[in-house]
N, C-alpha and C positions, 0 to 999 in steps of 0.2 A: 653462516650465510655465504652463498658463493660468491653475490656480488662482493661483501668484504675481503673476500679472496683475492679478488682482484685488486684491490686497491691496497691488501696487504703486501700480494709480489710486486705490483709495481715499485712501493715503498722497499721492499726487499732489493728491487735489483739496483734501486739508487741509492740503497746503501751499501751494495755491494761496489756500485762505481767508486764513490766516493773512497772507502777501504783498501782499493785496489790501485789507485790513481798512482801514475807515474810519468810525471813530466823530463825529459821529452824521451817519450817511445812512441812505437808506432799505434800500438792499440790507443793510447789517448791521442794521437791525433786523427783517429780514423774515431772514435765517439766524437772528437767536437766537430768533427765533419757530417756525421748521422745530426746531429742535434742543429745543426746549422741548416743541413739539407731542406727540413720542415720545419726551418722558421721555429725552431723550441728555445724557449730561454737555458741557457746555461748555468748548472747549478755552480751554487756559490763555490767560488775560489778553485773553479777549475778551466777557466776562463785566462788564467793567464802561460801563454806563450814565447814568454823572454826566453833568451836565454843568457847564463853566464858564460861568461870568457874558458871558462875549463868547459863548458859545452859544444861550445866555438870552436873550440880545437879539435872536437870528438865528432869535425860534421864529415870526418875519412870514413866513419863507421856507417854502414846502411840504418839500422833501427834511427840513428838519432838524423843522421841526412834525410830519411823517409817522414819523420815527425816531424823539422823543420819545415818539410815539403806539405806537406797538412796545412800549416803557418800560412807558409807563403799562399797555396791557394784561398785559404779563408780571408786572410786579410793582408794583401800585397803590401800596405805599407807597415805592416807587425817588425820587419827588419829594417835595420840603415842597408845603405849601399856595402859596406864592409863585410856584412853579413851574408847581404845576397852574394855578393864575390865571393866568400869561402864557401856557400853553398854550392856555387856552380865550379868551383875550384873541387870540392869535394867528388864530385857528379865526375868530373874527368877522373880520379883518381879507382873512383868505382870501376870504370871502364875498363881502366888496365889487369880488372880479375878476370878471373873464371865465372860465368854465371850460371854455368850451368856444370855441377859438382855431383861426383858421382852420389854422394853420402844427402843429395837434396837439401844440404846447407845453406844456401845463396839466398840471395836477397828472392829471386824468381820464385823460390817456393816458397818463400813467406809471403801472403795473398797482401794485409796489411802496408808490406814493406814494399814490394812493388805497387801498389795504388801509389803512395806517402811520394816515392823517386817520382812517376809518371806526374803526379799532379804537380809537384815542384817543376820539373823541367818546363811544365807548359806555363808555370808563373811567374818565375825567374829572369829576367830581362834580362840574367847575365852568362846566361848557360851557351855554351858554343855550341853552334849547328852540327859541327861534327858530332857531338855528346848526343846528342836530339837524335840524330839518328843511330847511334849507334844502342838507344835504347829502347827504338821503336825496334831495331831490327832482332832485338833480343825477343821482345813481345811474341813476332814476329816467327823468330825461330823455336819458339818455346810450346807456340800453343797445343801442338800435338803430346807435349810432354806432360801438361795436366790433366788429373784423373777427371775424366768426363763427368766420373756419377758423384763427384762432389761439387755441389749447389755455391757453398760458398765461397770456395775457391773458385768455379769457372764466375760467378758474378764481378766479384772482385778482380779479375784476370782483364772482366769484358768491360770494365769500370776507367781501368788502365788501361787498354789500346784503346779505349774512345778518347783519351785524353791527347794521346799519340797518334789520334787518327788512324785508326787501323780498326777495320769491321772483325770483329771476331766472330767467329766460330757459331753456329746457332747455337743456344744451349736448350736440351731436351729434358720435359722432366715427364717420367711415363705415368707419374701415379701420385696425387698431392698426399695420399695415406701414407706413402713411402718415404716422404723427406718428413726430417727431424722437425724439433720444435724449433729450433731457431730458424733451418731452412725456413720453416713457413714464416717467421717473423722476417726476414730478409726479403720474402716474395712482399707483402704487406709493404714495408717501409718500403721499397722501389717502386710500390704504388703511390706515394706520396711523393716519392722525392725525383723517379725516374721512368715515368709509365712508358717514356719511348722505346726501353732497353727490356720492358717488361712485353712490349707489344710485338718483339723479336723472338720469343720462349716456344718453344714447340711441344705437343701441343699450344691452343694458348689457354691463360688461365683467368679467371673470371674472378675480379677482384672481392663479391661478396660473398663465395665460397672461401678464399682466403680469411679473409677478416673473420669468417663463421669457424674456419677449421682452427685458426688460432686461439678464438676464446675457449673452445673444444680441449683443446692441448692446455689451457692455461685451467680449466673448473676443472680434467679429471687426473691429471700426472703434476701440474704444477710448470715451474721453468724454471734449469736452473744451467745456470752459462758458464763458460768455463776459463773465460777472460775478459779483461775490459773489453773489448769490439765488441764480443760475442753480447755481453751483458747491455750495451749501449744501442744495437738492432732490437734486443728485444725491449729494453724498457719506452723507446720512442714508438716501437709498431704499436706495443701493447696499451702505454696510454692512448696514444689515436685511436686504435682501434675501441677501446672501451670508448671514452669520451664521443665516440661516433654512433655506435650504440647505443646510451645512455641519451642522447639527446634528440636519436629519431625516435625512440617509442619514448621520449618525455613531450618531442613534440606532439605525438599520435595521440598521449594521455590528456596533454593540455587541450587538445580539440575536441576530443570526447568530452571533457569535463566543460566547456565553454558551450557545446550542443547539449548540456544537460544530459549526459549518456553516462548510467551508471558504471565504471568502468572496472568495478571489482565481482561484479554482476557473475562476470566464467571463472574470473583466477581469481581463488582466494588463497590464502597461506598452503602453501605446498610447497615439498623435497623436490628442487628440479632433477630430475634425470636426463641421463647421455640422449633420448630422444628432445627431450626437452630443447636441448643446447643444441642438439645438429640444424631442429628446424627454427636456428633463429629465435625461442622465444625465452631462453633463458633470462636475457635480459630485459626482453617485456615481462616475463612474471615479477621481476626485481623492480622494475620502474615500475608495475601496476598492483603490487600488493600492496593494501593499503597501510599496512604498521608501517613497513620500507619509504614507501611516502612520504607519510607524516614527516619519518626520522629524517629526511634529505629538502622539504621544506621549508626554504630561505625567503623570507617578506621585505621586499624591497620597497622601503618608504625613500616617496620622492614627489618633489616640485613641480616645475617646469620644465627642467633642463631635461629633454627627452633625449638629447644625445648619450649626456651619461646615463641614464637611463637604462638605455636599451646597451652599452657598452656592459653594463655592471650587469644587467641580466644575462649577458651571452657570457659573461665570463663564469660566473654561477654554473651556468646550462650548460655548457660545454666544455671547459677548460678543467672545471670543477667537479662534473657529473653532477651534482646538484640540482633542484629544481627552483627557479624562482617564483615567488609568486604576485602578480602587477595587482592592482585592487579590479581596476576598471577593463582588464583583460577578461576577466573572471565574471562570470554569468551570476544576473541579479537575483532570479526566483524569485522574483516578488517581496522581495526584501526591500528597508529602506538601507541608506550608505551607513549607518551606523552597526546594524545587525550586519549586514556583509562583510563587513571588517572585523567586527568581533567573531564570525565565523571560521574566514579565512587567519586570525589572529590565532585563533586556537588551533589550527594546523600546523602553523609554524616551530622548527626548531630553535629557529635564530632569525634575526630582523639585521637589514643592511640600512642603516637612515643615510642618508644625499643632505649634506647640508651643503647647496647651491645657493647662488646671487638670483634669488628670483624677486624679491623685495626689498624698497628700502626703505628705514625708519630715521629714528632719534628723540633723544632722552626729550622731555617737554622741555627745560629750561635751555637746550641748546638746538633750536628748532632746524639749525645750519648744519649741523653737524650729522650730516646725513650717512647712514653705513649699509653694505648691505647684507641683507638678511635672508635666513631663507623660509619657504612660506611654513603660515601659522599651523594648518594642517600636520605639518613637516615635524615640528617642536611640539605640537599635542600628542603624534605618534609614537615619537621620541620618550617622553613622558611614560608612556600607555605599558611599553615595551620596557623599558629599565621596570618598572612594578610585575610585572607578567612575566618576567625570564629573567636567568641571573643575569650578568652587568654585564660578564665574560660572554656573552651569546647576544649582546647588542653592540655591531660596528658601525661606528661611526665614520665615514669618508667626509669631508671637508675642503670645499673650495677654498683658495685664501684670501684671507681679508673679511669672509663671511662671518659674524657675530655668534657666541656660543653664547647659549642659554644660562645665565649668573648660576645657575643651582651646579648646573655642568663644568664649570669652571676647575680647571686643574686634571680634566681627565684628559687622557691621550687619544687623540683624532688623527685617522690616516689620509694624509695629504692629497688631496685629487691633482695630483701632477700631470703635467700632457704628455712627459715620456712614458706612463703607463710603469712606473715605479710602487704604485699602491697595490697592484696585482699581486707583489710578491709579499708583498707586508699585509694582506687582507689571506690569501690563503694561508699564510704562516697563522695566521690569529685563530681565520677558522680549525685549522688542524690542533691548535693548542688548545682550544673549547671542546676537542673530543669528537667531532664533528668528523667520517673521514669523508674525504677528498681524493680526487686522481692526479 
């Protein structure tokens, strides 16, 4: 199935990140810079940015002064002052080379490494003005030196004189058939992350031809990158851009299905083809075939609490590809509330239950001792669903303090924390029940 394609390379290139990870160089501080750019959480344990004192000493070298420089832009207080000093101590010492070497060795032709210097100098409170300019003027003097018809070098190039204040170059692409797969993933995530520098491109380029020719590039050749940066454009473009897909024709199926509109009516189980994918409906045949459905069908039982709610559903619908499913979203037909849920209950692959403070009770003899609980609905659904599906494909989210049902006692409930820390421990679950996800 193609859609599982996708959600297999995705899976692929983040385990290619991971495999590949190398703190401090440039390519990891140019992925935590993509992943930061659109607001993406940072996979586990690549998030950190220290460095040791043998590294400290190695900030004379560009690769490790250009990934400090990463640092410094993401989070200015990541260093002590000591640190920023040797950084911009470093930054002089660069100065006094050659940057521009006949053999194309230099920091200038490595795209990564000059972003990594440009974005440091502009974060570094301790870099001397001399230095500042002496690396805008490098910029500066270089730009006629990079090869025009490569995409990710002039982006990266145009990435670093914005940083240094200097308008680069327009950069021209005559033909989006022409540039590579990651090119296009590069165009994509600067739609996310920098549509100003996207809206400078000559021609220009239309962000939903992009995002279409990507998934194009990803159902018929695949994608495979050639280093962490490379690997870290494409796994951010490609989930957004899935995930965007995936949840306008989930939105489009949800209104059809809410207007009683049969929606498997034109697409039934069918081999997408290359026309298929160009015109956009690959992914509607994947959200609208009805086995595929079923199989991405999440029943969100819930109280009151409409904020979590509607949180836990968009995280489902969007972040997840998944579809969720609300009770009273969903059209009645003539049914009463018990047949509608047993309907909707037998679509489902897996149930999310909300145990929220939407009630409060206590035992008879302690009439004082009041706790709260969440509604009865909530704990009968709960019930309904451990008998109906394995145990592993009913999550339980938990506000604290909320009352667990005596029979339920002892199992593991994911914490509804307000830094949104259950998000990562609720797709981990889901993905461990078999279930994929983006």
């Amino acid at each position: 199935m193609v859609a599982l394609s996708f959600g297999q390379q995705i899976d692929a290139l983040s385990s290619y990140i991971n495999a590949n990870w190398a703190w401090p160089s440039p390519d990891a501080g140019f992925a935590l810079y993509v992943a930061r750019s659109v607001n993406a959480e940072l996979q586990s344990g690549l998030g950190d940015v220290s460095l040791s004192d043998t590294q400290i000493r190695r900030l004379d070298q560009a690769p490790v002064l250009a990934a400090a420089g990463y640092a410094l832009a993401l989070s200015p207080s990541s260093y002590t002052l000591a640190v920023e000093d040797a950084w911009a101590k470093g930054l002089t010492r660069l100065a006094s080379r050659q940057p521009f070497t006949p053999d194309h060795n230099s920091f200038f032709y490595r795209p990564t490494e000059l972003l990594g210097l440009s974005l440091g100098a502009l974060h570094c409170g301790l870099v001397r003005p001399a230095d500042m300019a002496w690396l805008r003027q490098v910029v500066i003097e270089g730009e006629h030196r990079l090869s025009s018809g490569d995409l990710w070098v002039q982006v990266l190039a145009a990435k670093a004189a914005a940083a240094l204040s200097h308008p680069w170059q327009q950069i021209e692409i005559r033909s989006i058939e022409t540039v590579d797969a990651t090119g296009v993933a590069l165009l994509a995530w600067l739609y996310q992350a920098d549509d100003a520098l996207v809206a400078t491109f000559h021609p220009s380029t239309d962000r939903h031809n992009i995002d279409q020719e990507l998934l194009v590039r990803c159902a018929t050749g695949g994608l495979s990158p050639q280093d962490t940066a490379h690997a870290a454009v494409l796994y951010h473009a490609l989930r957004a851009v899935v995930r965007g897909a995936v949840a306008t024709f989930g939105d489009r199926h949800r209104s059809m299905e809410a207007a009683g509109t049969n929606t498997n009516a034109s697409i039934g189980p069918q081999q997408p083809t290359d026309a298929m994918v160009r015109e956009g409906q690959l992914v509607e045949s994947v959200a609208t075939n009805e086995d595929t459905a079923s199989s991405r069908n999440i029943f969100i039982v819930h109280g009151h609490n409409d904020t979590v709610k509607l949180e836990v559903a968009r995280f489902v619908d969007r972040d997840l590809g998944l579809h969720s499913l609300i009770l009273h979203e969903l059209s009645d037909k003539g049914r009463t509330i018990i047949e509608k849920f047993e309907a909707h209950a037998n679509e489902a692959r897996a149930a999310i239950v909300l145990l929220t403070a939407d009630d409060i009770g206590a035992v008879r003899t302690k009439p004082k001792d009041l706790k709260p609980r969440a509604r009865q609905n909530v704990v009968l659904e709960l019930g309904f669903f451990l008998a109906k599906l394995e145990r592993g494909k009913v999550f339980v989210l938990k506000e604290e303090g909320v009352e667990t049902p005596s029979d339920y006692s002892g199992v593991l409930y994911i914490p509804l924390d307000a830094t949104g820390g259950w998000k990562h421990k609720l797709r981990q679950e889901i993905k461990d029940a078999g279930i994929p996800v983006l």
